[in-house]
Legacy VTK file of the C-alpha trace (Angstrom):
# vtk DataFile Version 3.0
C-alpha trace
ASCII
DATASET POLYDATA
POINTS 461 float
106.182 103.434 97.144
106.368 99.988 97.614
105.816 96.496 98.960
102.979 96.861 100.669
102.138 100.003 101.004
99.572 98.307 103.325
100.239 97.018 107.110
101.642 94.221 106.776
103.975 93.663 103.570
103.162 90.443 104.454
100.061 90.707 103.755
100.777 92.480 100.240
103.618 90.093 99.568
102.351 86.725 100.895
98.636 86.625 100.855
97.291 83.558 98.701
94.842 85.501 96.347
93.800 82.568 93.893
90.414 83.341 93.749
87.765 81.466 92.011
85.949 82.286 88.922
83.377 84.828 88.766
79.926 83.354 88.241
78.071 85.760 86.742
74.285 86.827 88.391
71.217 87.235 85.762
70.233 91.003 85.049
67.005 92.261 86.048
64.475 93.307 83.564
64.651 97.298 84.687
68.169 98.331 83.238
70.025 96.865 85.879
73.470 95.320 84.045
71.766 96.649 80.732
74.114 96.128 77.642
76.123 93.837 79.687
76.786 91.237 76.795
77.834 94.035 74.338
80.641 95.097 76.818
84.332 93.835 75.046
87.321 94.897 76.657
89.077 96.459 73.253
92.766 94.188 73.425
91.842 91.762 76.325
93.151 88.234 75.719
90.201 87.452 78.435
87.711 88.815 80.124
84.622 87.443 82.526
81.897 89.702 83.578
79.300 89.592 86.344
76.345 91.627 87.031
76.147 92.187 90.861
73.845 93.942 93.282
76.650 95.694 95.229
79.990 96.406 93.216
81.672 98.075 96.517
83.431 95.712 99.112
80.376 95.754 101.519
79.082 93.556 99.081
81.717 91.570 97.204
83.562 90.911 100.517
84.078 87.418 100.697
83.124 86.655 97.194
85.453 86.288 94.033
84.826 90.082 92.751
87.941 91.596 95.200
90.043 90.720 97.694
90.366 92.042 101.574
93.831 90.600 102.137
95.708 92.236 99.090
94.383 95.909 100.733
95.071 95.252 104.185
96.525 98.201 106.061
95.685 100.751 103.696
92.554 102.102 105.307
92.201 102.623 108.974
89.688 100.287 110.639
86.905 102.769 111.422
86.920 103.918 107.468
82.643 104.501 106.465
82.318 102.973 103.114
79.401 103.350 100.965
77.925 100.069 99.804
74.067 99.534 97.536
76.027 100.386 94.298
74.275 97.700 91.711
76.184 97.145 88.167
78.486 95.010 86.381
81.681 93.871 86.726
84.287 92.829 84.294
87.484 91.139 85.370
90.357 90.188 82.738
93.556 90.440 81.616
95.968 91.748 78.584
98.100 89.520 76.706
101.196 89.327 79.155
104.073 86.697 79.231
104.976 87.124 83.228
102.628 85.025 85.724
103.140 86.636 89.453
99.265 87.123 89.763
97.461 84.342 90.617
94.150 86.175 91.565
90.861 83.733 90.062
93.564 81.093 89.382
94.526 82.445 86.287
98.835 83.136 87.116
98.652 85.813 84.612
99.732 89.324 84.742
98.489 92.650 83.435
94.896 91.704 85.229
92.136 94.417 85.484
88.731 94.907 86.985
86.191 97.494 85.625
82.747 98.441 87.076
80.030 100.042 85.206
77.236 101.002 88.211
73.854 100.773 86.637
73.908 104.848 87.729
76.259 106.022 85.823
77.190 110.043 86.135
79.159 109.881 83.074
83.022 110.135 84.176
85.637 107.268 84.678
87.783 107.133 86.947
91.459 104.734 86.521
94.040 104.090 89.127
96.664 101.340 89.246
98.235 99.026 92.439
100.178 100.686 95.238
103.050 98.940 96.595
103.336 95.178 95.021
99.843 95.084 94.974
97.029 93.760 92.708
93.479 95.056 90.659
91.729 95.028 93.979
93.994 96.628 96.362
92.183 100.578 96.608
89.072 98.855 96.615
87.437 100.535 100.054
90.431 103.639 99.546
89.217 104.504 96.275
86.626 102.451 94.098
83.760 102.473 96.617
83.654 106.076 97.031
83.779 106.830 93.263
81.292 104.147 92.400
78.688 105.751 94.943
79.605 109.142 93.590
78.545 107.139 89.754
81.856 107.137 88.023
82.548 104.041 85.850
86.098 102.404 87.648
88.961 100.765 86.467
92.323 99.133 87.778
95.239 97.617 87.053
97.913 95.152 88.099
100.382 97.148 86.306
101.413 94.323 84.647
103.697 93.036 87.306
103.111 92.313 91.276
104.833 90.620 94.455
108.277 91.410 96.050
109.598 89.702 92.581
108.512 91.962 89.979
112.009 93.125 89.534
112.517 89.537 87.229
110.353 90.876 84.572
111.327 92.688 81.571
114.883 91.854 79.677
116.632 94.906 80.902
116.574 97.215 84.166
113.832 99.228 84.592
111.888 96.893 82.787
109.041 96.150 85.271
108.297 99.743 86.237
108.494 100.943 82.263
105.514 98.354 82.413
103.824 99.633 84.969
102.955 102.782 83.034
102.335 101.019 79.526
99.827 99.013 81.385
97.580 102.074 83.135
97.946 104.021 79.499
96.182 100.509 78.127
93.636 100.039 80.886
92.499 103.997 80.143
91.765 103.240 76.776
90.005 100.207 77.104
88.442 101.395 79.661
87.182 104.633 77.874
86.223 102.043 75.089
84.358 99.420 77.496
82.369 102.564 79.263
80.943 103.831 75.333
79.666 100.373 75.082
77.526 99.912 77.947
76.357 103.535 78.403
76.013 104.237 74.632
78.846 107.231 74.751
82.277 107.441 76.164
83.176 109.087 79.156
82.701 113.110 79.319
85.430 113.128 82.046
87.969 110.870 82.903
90.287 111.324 85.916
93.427 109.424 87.610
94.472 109.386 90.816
96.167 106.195 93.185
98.412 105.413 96.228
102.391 105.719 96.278
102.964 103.294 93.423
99.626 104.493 92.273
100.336 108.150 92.694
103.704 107.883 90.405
101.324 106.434 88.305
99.418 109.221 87.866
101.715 111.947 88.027
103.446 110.116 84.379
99.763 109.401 83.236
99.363 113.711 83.045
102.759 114.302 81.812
102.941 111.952 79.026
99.300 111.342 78.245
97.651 114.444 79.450
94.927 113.614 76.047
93.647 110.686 78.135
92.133 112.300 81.477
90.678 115.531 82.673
92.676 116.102 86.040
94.200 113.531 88.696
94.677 113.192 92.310
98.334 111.866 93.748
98.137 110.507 97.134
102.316 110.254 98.183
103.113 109.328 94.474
106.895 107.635 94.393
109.322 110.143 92.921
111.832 108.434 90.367
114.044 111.178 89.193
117.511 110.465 87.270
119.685 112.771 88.863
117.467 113.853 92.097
115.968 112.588 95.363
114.221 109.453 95.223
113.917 105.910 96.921
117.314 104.863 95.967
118.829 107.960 97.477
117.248 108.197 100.253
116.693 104.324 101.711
120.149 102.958 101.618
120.965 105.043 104.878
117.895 103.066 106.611
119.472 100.364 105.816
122.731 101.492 107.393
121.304 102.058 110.093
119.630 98.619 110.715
122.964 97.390 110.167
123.733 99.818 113.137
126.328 101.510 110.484
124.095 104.717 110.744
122.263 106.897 113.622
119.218 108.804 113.835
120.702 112.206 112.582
122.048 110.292 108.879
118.074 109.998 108.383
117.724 113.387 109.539
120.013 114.617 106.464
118.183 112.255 104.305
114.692 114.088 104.918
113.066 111.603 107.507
111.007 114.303 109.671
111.936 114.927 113.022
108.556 113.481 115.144
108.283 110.715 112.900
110.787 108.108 115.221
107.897 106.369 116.940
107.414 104.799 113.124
110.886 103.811 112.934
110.941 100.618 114.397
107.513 99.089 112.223
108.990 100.400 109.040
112.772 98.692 109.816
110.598 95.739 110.537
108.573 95.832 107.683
109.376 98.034 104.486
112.980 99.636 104.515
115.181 96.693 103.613
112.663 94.969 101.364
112.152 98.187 99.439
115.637 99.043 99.296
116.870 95.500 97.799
114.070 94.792 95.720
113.841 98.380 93.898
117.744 97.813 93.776
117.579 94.854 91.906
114.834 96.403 89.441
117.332 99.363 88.622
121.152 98.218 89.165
120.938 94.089 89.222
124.697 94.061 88.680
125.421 95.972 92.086
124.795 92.447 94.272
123.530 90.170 91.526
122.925 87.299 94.833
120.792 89.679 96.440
117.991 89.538 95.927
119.042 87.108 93.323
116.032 85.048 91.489
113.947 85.950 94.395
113.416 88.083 97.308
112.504 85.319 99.512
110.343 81.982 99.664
109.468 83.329 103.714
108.311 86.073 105.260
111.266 86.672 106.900
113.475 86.214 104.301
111.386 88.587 102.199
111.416 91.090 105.049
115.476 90.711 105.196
117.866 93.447 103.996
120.879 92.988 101.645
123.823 93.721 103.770
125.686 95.083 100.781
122.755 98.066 99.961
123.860 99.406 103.717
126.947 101.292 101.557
124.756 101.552 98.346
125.558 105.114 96.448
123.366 105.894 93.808
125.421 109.042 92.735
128.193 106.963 92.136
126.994 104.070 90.087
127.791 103.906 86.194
125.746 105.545 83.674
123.331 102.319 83.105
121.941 102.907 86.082
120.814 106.531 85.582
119.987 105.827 82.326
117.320 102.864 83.703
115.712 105.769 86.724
115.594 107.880 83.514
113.730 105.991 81.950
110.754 105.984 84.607
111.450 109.280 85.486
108.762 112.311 86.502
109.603 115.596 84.759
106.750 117.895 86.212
105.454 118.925 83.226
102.128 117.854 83.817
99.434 118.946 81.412
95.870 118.492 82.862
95.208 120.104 86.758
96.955 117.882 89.607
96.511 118.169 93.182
99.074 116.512 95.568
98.747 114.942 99.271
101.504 114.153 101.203
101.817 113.299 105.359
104.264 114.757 106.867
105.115 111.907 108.768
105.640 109.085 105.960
108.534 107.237 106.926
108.791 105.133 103.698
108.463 108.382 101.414
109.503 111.434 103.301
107.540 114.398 101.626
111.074 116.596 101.465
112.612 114.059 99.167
109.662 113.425 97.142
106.059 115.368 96.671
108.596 118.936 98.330
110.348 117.890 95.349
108.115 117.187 92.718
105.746 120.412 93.525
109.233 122.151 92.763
109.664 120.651 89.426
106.096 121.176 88.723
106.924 125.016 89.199
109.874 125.003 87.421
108.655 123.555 84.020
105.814 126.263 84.382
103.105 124.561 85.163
102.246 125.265 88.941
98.826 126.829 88.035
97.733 123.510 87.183
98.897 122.075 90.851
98.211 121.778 94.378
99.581 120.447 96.760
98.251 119.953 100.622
100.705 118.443 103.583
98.568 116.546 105.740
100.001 116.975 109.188
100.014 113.429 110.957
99.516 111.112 108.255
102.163 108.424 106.992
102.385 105.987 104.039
99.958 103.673 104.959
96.515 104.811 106.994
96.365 101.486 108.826
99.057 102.425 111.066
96.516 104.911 112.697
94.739 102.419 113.998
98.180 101.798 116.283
98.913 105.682 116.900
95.775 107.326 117.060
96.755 110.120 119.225
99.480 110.983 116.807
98.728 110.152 113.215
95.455 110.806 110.773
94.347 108.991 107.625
94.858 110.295 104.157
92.011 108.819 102.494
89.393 111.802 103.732
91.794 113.987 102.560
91.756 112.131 99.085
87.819 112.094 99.085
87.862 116.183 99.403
90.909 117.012 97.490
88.840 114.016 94.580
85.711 116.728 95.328
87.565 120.005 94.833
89.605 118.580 91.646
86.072 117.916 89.943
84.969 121.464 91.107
88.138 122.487 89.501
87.749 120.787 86.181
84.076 121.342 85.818
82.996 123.974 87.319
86.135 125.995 87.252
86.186 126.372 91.184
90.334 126.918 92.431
90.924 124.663 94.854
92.299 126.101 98.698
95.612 127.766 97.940
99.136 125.117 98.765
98.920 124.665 102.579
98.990 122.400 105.486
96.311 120.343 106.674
96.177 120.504 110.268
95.645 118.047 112.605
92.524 118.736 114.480
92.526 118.231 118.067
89.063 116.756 117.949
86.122 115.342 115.460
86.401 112.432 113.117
89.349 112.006 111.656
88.892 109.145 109.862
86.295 109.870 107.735
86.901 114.199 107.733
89.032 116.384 106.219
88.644 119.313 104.996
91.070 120.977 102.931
90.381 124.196 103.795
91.902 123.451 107.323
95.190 124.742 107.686
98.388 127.077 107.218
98.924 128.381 103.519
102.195 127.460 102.374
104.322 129.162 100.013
106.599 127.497 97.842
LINES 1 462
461 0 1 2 3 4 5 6 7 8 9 10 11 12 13 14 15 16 17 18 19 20 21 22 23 24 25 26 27 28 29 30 31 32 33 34 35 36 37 38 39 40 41 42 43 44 45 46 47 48 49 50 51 52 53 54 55 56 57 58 59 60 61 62 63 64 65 66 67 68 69 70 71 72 73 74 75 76 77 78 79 80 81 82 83 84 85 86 87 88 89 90 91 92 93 94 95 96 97 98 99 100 101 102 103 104 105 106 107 108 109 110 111 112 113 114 115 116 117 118 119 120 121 122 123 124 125 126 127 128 129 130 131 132 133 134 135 136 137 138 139 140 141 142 143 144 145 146 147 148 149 150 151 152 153 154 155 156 157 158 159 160 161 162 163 164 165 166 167 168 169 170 171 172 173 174 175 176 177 178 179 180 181 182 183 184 185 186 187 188 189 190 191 192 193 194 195 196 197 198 199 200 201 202 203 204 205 206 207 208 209 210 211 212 213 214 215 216 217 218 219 220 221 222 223 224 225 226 227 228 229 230 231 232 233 234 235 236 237 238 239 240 241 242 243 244 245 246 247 248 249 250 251 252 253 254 255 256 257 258 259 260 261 262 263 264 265 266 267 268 269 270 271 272 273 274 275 276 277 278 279 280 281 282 283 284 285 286 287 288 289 290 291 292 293 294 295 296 297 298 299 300 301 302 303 304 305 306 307 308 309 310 311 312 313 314 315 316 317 318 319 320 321 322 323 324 325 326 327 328 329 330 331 332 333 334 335 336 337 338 339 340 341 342 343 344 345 346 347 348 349 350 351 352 353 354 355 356 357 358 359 360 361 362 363 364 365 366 367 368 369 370 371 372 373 374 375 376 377 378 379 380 381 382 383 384 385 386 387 388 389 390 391 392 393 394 395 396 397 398 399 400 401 402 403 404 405 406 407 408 409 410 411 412 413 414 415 416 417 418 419 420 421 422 423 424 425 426 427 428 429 430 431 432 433 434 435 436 437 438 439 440 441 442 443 444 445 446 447 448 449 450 451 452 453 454 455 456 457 458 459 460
């Protein structure tokens, strides 16, 4: 989930992203940014496009075309990243009436970015913001590598962004609803945009994203399985009506920063035993902000002054719990409430082929109230043939924090780029991905940038 999902929140919540406008560079005579005029982003109330020599973040960093601050924390420092991937960009947005994204100036919501590499292998791939994030945020996490690999990318604000998002919409549940109309749009634009430059539309199409992102994709493949060929979920946010999710399981963190609540209440609430040394960041830094501000997105009327019309003007403000959310009980809050979850909430019947990562030491998410769960509705609506799902011993919610704990944690993200591999082995070549299992944590070797999914205990569930 949630307000970062980077290092700092601040740096999710805070960081000044008005960018300036993209000034687009003259195409080459040799196909490079061919078709580049013809490109119209089907439903964008405005788009600008660019055609650059690098679209990855090796070369756009420091330039208009993305932005380092909004995806700090989500990739550990030593992270390889491809770079030489020449093509076009197009940056835009939907018709929207909210204004939290500032990014090129433009205080508009429902912003995207697509690239269209002048190599194109003929497959899209579509992902939308983690945390409170923006368009750029998985830029090094997830468009570089797909870009060098030649898939067409595109992302999404998801319509709404910051620790304020909650104020959008007329009724609760609103802003997350959004969230998923938004990366349903993007797809088909996209799909549309990609025919138009390359002359056909996409023969695959696949979605895949970070917490917020991940949720994302597990509702893209159980309500619009049509639109993609397979997706990978890194720690998507479960939001379940009547089961396990933030709501349920957060309050008690914020008990115990209150000091109403001891180590063995998050025990019972499915933080993992070994995961303590996170503790302290995550009180500092995620807990209470999550817990208030997805509060006030779901059940305004519980404290209606907090968060109020805004989670904070300062970082430590933002950062502050609501006293009040230390006794918050989902279970026993009226009907309105459920009924607002419900509306956002995962099913597990997902119809195209899914495979699932989760660490086993995320302290925001803890995989036995979420992706334990999930994989267990997946089963249960009969469609765990089309899942896997891979524990990756060590890792957390956010791979920056390795960079602090290297002797105890790993990054994700290598584990994304094999499980990405094996899902398009899967899809199109009709190899089975490794059976369910744990990813070990190897004593030795490059962690950051190697992980293969074949490492491990099979697990049985």
């Amino acid at each position: 989930m949630r307000p970062s999902c980077g290092v700092p929140l601040l740096a999710a919540a805070l960081a000044a992203a008005a960018l300036t406008a993209p000034s687009p560079a003259s195409a080459a005579g040799d196909g490079h940014c061919a078709r580049q005029d013809r490109v119209r982003v089907p439903g964008a109330a405005h788009q600008r496009s660019a055609c650059l020599d690098d679209l990855t973040t090796t070369g756009l960093a420091g330039t208009p075309y993305t932005d380092l601050a909004d995806q700090a924390g989500l990739t550990a420092a030593a992270t390889a990243s491809p770079s030489g991937v020449p093509g076009v960009q197009i940056d835009g947005y939907f018709p929207d009436s909210s204004r939290f994204n500032t990014t090129h100036g433009w205080q508009h919501d429902a912003q995207f970015v697509i690239r269209l590499p002048d190599r194109w292998n003929g497959g899209l791939v579509v992902t939308g913001a983690p945390g409170t994030r923006k368009q750029y945020a998985t830029d090094k996490a997830i468009s570089d590598q797909v870009l060098a690999r030649g898939y067409a990318y595109a992302a999404t604000d998801k319509g709404n962004n910051g620790v304020d998002f909650y104020r959008d919409g007329a009724r609760p549940g609103d802003a997350v609803a959004e969230w998923n109309t938004r990366t349903t749009q993007l797809t088909r634009a996209a799909q549309r945009a990609v025919a138009q430059r390359y002359g056909h539309a996409p023969r695959r199409t696949y979605v895949t994203g970070v917490s917020n992102g991940g949720y994302l994709t597990r509702w893209q493949l159980e309500n619009h399985p049509e639109l993609y060929d397979g997706g990978v979920d890194w720690e998507g946010t479960l939001w379940a009506a009547d089961g396990p999710q933030p709501l349920t399981s957060l309050p008690v963190t914020v008990a115990r920063m209150f000091g109403e609540a001891g180590d063995e209440d998050l025990y019972a609430a499915g933080f993992a035993r070994g995961s303590e040394f996170l503790w302290p960041y995550h009180e500092k830094a995620y807990w209470g902000v999550t817990q208030k501000i997805y509060r006030a997105e779901f059940d305004p009327d519980y404290d209606p002054a907090c968060p109020g019309a805004s989670a904070g003007s300062t970082t430590e403000e933002i950062l502050a719990p609501c006293a009040s959310d230390a006794a918050y009980d989902y279970a026993s809050r009226p009907d309105s409430v459920h009924r607002a979850v419900a509306r956002v909430s995962l099913t597990g019947r997902i119809g195209r082929p899914l495979i699932t990562l989760h660490g086993d030491l995320d302290a925001l998410l803890p995989k036995s109230t979420d992706s334990d769960v999930y994989a267990r509705m997946i089963d249960a609506s009969g469609r765990g043939s089309l899942h896997r799902y891979y524990t990756v011993q060590g890792g957390t919610h956010v791979d920056g924090l390795y960079d602090a704990y290297p002797d105890r944690l790993r990054p994700i993200l290598p584990c994304h780029r094999s499980a990405f591999d094996a899902l398009v082995a899967w899809v199109e070549r009709g190899v089975a991905p490794p059976a369910d299992r744990t990813i070990d944590r190897p004593a030795e070797g490059d962690l950051v940038n190697s992980c293969p999914l074949d490492a491990g205990e099979t697990a049985v569930r």
